[in-house]
PQR file with spaces between the fields and no chain letter, atoms N, CA, C, O and H, PARSE charges and radii, in Angstrom:
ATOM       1  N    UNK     1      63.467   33.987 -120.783 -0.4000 1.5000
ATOM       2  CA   UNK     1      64.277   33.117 -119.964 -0.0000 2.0000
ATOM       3  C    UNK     1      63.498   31.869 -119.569  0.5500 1.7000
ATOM       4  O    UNK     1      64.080   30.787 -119.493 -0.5500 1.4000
ATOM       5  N    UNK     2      62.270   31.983 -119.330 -0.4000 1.5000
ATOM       6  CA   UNK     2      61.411   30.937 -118.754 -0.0000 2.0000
ATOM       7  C    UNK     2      61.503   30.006 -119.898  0.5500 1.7000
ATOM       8  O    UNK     2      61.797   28.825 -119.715 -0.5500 1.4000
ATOM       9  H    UNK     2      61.797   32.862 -119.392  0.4000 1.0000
ATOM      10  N    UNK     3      61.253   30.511 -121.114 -0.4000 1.5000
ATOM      11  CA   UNK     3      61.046   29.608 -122.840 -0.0000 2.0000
ATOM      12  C    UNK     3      61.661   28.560 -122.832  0.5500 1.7000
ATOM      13  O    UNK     3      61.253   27.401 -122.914 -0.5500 1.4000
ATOM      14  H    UNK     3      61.014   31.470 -121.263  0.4000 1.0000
ATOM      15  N    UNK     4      63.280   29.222 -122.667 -0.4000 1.5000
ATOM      16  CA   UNK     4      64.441   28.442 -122.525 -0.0000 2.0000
ATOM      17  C    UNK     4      64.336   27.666 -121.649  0.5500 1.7000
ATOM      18  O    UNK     4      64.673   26.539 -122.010 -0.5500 1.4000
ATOM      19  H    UNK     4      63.610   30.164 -122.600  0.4000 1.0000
ATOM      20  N    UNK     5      63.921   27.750 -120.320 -0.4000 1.5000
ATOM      21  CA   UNK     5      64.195   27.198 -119.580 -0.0000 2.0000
ATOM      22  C    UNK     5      63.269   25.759 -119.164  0.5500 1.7000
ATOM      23  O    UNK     5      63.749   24.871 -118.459 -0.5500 1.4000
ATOM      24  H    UNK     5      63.647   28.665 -120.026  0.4000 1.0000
ATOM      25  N    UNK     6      61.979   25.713 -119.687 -0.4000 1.5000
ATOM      26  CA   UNK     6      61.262   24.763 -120.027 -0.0000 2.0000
ATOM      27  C    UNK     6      61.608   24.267 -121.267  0.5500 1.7000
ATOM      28  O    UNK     6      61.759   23.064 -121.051 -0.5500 1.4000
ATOM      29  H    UNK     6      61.589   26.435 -120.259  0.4000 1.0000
ATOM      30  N    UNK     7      61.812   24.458 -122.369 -0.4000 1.5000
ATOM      31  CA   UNK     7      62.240   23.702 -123.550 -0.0000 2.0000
ATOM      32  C    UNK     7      64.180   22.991 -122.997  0.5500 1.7000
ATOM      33  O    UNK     7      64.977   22.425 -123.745 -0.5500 1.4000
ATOM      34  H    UNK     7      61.690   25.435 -122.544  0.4000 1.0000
ATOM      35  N    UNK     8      64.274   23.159 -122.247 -0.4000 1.5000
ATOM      36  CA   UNK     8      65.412   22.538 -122.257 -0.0000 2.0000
ATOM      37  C    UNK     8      65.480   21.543 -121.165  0.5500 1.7000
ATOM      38  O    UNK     8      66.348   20.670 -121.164 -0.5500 1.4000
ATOM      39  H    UNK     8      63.627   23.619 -121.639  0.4000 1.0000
ATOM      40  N    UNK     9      64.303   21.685 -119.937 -0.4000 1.5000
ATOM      41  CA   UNK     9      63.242   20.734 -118.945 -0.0000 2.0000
ATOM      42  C    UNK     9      63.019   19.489 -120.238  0.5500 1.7000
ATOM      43  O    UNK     9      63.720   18.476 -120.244 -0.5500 1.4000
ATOM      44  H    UNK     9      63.598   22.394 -119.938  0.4000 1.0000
ATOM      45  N    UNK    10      61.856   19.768 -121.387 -0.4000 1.5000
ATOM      46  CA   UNK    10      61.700   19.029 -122.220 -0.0000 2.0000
ATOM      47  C    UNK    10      62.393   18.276 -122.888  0.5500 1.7000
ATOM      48  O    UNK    10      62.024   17.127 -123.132 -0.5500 1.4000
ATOM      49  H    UNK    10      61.287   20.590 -121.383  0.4000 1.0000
ATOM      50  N    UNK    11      63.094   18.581 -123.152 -0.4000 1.5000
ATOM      51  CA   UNK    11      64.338   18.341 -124.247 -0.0000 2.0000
ATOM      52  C    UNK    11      65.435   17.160 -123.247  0.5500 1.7000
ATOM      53  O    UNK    11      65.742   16.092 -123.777 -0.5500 1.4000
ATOM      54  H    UNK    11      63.394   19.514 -122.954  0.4000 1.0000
ATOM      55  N    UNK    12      65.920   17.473 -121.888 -0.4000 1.5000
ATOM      56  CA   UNK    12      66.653   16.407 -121.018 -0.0000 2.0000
ATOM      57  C    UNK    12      65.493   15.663 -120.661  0.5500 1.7000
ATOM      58  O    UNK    12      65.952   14.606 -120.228 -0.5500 1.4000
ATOM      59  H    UNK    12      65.671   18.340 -121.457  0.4000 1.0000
ATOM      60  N    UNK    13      63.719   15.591 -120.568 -0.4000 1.5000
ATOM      61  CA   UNK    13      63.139   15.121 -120.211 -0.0000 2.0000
ATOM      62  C    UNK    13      62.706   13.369 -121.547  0.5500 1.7000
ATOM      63  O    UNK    13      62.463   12.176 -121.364 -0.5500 1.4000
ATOM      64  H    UNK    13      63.347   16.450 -120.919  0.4000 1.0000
ATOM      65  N    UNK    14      62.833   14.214 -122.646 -0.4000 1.5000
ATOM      66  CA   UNK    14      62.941   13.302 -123.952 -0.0000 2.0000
ATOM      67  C    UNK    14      64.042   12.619 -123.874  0.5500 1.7000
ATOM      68  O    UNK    14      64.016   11.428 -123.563 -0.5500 1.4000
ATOM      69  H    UNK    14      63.030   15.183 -122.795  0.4000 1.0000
ATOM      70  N    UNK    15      64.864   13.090 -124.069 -0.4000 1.5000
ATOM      71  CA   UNK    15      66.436   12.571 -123.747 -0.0000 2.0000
ATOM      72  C    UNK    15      66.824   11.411 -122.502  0.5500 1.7000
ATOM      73  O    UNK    15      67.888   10.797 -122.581 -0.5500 1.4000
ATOM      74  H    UNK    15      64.885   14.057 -124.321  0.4000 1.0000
ATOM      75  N    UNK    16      66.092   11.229 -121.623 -0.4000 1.5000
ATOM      76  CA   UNK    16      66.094   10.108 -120.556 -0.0000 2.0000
ATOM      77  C    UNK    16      65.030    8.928 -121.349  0.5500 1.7000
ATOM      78  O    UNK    16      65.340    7.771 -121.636 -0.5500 1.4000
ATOM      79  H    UNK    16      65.228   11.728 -121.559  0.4000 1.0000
ATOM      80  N    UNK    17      63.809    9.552 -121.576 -0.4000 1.5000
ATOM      81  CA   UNK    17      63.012    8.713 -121.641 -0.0000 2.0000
ATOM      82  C    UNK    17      63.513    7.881 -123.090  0.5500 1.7000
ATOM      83  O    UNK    17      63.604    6.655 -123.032 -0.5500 1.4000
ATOM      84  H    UNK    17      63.557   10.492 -121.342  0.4000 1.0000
ATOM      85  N    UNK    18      63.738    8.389 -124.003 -0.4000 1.5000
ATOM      86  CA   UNK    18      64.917    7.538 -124.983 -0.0000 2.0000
ATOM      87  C    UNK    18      65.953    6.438 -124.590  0.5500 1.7000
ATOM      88  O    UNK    18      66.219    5.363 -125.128 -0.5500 1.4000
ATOM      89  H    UNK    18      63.664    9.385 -124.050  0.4000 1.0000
ATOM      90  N    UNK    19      66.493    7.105 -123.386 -0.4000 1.5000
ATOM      91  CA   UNK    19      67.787    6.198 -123.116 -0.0000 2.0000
ATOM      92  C    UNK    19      67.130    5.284 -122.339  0.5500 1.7000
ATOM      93  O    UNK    19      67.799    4.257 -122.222 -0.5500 1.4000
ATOM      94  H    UNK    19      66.277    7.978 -122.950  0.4000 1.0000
ATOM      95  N    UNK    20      66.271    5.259 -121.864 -0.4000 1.5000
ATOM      96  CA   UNK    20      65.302    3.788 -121.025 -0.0000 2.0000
ATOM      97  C    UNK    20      64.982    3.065 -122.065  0.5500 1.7000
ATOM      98  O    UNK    20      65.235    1.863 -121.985 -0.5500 1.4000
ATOM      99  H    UNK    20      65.728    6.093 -121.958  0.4000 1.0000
ATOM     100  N    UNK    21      64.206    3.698 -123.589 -0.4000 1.5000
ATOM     101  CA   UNK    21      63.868    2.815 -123.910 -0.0000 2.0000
ATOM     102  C    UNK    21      64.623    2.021 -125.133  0.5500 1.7000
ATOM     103  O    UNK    21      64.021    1.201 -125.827 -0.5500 1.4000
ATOM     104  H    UNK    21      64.000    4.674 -123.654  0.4000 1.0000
ATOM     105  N    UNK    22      66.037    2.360 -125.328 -0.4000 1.5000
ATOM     106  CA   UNK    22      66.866    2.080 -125.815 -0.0000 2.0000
ATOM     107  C    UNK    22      68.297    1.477 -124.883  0.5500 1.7000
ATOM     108  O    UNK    22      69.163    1.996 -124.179 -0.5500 1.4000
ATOM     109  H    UNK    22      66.526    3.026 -124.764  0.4000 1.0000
ATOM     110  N    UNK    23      68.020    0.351 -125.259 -0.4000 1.5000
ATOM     111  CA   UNK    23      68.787   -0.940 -123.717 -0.0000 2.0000
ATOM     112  C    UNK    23      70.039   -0.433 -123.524  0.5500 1.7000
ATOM     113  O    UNK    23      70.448   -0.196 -122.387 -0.5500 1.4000
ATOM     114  H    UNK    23      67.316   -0.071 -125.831  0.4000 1.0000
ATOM     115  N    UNK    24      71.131   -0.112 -125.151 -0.4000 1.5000
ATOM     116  CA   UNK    24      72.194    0.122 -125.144 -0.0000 2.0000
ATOM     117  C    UNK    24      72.185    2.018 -124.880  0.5500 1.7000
ATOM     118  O    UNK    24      73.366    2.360 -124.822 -0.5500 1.4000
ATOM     119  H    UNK    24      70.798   -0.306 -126.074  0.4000 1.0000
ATOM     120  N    UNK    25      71.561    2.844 -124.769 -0.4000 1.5000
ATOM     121  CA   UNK    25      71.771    3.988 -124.282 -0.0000 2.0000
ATOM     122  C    UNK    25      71.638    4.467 -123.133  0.5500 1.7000
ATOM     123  O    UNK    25      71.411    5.662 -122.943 -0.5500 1.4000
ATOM     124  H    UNK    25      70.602    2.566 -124.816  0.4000 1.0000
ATOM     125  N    UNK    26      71.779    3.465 -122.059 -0.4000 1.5000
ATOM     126  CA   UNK    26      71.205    3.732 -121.049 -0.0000 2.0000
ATOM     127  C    UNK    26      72.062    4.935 -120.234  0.5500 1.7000
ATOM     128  O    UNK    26      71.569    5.150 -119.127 -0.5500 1.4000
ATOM     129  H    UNK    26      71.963    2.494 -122.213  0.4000 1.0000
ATOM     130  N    UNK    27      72.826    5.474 -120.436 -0.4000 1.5000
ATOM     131  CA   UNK    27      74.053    6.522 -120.328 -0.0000 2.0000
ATOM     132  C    UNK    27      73.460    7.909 -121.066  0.5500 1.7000
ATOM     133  O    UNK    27      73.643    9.095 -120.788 -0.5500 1.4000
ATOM     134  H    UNK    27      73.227    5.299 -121.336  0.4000 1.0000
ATOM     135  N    UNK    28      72.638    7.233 -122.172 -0.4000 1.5000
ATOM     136  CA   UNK    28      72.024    8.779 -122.093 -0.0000 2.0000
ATOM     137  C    UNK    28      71.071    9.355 -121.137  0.5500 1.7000
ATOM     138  O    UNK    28      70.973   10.454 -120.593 -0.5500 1.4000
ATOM     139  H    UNK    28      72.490    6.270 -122.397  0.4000 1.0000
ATOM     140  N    UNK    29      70.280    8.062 -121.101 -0.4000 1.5000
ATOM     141  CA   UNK    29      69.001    8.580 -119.831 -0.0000 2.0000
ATOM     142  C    UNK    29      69.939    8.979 -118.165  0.5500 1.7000
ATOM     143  O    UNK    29      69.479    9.532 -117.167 -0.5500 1.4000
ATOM     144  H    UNK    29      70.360    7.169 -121.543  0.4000 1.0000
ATOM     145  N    UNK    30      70.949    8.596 -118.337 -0.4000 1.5000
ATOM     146  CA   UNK    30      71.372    9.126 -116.628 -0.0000 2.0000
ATOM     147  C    UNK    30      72.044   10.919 -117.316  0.5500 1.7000
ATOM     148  O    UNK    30      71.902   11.895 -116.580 -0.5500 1.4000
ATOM     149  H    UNK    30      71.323    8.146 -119.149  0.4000 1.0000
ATOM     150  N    UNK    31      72.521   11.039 -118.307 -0.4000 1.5000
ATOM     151  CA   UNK    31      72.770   12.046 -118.608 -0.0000 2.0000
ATOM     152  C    UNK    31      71.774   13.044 -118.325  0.5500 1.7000
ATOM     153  O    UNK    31      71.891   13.985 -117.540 -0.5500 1.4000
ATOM     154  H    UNK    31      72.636   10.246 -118.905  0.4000 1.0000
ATOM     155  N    UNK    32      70.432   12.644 -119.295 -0.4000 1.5000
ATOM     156  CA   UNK    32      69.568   13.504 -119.086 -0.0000 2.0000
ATOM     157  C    UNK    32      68.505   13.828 -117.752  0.5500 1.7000
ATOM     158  O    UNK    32      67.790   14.798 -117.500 -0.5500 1.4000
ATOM     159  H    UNK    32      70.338   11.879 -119.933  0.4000 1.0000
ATOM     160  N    UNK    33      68.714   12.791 -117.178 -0.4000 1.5000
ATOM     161  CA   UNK    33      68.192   13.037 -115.811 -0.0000 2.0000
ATOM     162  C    UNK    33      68.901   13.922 -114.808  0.5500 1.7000
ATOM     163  O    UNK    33      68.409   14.560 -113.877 -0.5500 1.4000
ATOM     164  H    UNK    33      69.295   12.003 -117.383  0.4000 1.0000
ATOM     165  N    UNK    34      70.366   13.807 -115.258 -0.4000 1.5000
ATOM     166  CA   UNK    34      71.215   14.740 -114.743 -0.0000 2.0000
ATOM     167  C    UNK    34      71.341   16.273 -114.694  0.5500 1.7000
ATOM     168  O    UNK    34      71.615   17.002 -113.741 -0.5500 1.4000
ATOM     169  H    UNK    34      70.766   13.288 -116.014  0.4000 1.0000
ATOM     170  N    UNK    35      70.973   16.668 -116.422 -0.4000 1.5000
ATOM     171  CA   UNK    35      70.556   17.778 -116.907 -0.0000 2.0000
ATOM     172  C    UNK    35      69.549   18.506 -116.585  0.5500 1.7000
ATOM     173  O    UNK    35      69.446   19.733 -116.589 -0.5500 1.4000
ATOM     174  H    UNK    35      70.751   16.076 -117.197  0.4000 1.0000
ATOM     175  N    UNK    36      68.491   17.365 -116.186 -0.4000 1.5000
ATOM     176  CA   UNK    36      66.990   18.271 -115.971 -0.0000 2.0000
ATOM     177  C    UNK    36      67.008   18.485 -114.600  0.5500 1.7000
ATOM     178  O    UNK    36      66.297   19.431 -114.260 -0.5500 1.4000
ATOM     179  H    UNK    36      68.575   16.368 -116.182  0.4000 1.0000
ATOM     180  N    UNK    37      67.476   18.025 -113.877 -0.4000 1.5000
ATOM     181  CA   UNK    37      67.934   18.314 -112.155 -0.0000 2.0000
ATOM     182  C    UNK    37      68.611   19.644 -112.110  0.5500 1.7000
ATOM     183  O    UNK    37      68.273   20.743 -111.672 -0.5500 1.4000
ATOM     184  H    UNK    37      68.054   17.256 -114.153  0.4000 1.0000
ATOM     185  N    UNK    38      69.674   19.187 -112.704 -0.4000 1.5000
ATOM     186  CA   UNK    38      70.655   21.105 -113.065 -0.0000 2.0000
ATOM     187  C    UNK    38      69.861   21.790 -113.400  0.5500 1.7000
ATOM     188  O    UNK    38      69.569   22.637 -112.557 -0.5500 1.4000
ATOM     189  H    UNK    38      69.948   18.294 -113.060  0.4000 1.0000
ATOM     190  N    UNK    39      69.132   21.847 -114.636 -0.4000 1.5000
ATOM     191  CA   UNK    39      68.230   22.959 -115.346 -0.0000 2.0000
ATOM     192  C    UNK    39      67.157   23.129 -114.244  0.5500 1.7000
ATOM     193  O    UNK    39      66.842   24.317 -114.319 -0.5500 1.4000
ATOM     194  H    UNK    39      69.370   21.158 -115.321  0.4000 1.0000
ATOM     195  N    UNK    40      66.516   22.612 -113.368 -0.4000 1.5000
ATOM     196  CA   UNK    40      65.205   22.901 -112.817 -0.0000 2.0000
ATOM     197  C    UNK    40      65.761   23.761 -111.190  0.5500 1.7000
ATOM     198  O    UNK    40      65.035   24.465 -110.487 -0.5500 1.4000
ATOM     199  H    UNK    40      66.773   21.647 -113.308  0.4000 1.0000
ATOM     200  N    UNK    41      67.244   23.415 -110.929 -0.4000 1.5000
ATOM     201  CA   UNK    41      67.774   23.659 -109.585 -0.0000 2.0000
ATOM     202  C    UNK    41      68.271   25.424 -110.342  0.5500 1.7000
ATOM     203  O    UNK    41      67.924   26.401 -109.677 -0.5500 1.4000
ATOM     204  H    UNK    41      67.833   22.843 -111.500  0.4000 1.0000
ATOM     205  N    UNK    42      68.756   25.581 -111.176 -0.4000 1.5000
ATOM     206  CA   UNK    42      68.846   26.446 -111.986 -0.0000 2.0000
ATOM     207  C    UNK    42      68.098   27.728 -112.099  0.5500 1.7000
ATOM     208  O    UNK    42      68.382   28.894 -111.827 -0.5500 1.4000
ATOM     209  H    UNK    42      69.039   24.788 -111.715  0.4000 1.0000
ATOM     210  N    UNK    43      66.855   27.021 -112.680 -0.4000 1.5000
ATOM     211  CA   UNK    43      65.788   28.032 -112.601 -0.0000 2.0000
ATOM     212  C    UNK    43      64.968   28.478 -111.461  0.5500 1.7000
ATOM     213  O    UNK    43      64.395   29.561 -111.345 -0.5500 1.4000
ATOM     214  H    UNK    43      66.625   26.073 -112.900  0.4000 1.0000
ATOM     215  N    UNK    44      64.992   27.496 -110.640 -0.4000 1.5000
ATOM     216  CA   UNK    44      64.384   27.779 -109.482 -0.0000 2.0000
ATOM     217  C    UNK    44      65.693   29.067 -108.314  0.5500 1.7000
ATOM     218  O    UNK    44      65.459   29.888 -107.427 -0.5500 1.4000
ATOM     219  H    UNK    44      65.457   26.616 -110.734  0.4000 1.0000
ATOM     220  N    UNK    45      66.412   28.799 -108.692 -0.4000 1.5000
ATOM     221  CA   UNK    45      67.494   29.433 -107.779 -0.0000 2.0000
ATOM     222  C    UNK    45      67.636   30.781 -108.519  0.5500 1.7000
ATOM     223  O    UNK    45      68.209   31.590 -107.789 -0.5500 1.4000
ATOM     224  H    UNK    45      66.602   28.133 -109.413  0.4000 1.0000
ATOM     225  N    UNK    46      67.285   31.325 -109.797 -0.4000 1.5000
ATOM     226  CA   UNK    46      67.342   32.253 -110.626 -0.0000 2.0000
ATOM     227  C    UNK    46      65.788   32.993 -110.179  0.5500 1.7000
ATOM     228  O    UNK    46      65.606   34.199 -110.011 -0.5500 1.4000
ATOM     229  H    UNK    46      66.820   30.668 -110.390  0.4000 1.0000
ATOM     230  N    UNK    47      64.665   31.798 -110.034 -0.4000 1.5000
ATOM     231  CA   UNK    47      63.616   32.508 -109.837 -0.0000 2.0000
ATOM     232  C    UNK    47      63.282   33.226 -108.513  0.5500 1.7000
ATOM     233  O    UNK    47      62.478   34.070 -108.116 -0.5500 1.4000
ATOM     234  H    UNK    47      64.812   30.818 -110.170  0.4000 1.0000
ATOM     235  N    UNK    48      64.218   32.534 -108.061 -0.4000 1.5000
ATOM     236  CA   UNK    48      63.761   32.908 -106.595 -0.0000 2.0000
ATOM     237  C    UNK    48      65.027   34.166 -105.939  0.5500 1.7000
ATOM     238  O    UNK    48      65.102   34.459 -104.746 -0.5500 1.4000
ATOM     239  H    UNK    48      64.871   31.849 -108.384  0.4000 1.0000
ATOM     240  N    UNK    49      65.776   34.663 -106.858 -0.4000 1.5000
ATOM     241  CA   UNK    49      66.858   35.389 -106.662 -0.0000 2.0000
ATOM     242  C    UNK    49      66.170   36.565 -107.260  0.5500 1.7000
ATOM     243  O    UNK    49      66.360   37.696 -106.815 -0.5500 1.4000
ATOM     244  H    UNK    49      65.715   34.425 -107.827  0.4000 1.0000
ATOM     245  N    UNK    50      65.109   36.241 -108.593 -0.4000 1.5000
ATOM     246  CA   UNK    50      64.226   37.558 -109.419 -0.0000 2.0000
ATOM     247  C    UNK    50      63.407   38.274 -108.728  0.5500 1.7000
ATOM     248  O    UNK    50      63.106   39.455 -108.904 -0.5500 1.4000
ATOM     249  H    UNK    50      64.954   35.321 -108.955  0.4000 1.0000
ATOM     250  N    UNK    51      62.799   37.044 -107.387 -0.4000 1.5000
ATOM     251  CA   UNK    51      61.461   37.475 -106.775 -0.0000 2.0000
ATOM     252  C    UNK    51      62.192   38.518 -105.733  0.5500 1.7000
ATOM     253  O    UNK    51      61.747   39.657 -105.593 -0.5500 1.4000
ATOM     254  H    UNK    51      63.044   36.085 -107.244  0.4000 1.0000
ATOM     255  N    UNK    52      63.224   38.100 -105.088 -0.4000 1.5000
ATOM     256  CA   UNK    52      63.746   39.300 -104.003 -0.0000 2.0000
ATOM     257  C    UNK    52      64.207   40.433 -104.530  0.5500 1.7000
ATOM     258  O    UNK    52      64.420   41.480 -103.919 -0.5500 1.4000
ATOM     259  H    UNK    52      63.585   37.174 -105.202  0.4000 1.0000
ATOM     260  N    UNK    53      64.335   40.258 -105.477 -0.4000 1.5000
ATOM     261  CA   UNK    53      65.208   41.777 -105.587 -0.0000 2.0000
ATOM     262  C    UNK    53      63.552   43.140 -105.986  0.5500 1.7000
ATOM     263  O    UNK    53      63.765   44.344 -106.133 -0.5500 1.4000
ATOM     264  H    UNK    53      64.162   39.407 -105.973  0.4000 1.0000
């Protein structure tokens, strides 16, 4: 679960830094900044739901 869950950190993290540096994609980089917020609020709320039980 963690694998996933950092390769896909990476992956929206590439995905922004593209759309900055590509003038006309700039819709991807808010996408992916969007994604890696979800994915990290995600895992953290999963991790911390693993640790109590």
């Amino acid at each position: 679960m963690w694998i996933l869950l950092i390769l896909l950190l990476v992956v929206w993290a590439c995905l922004s830094v593209f759309g900055f540096l590509v003038e006309g994609l700039l819709w991807l980089a808010v996408v992916g900044i969007v994604l890696f917020v979800a994915t990290a609020v995600v895992g953290l709320l999963r991790g911390r739901a693993a640790t109590k039980e």
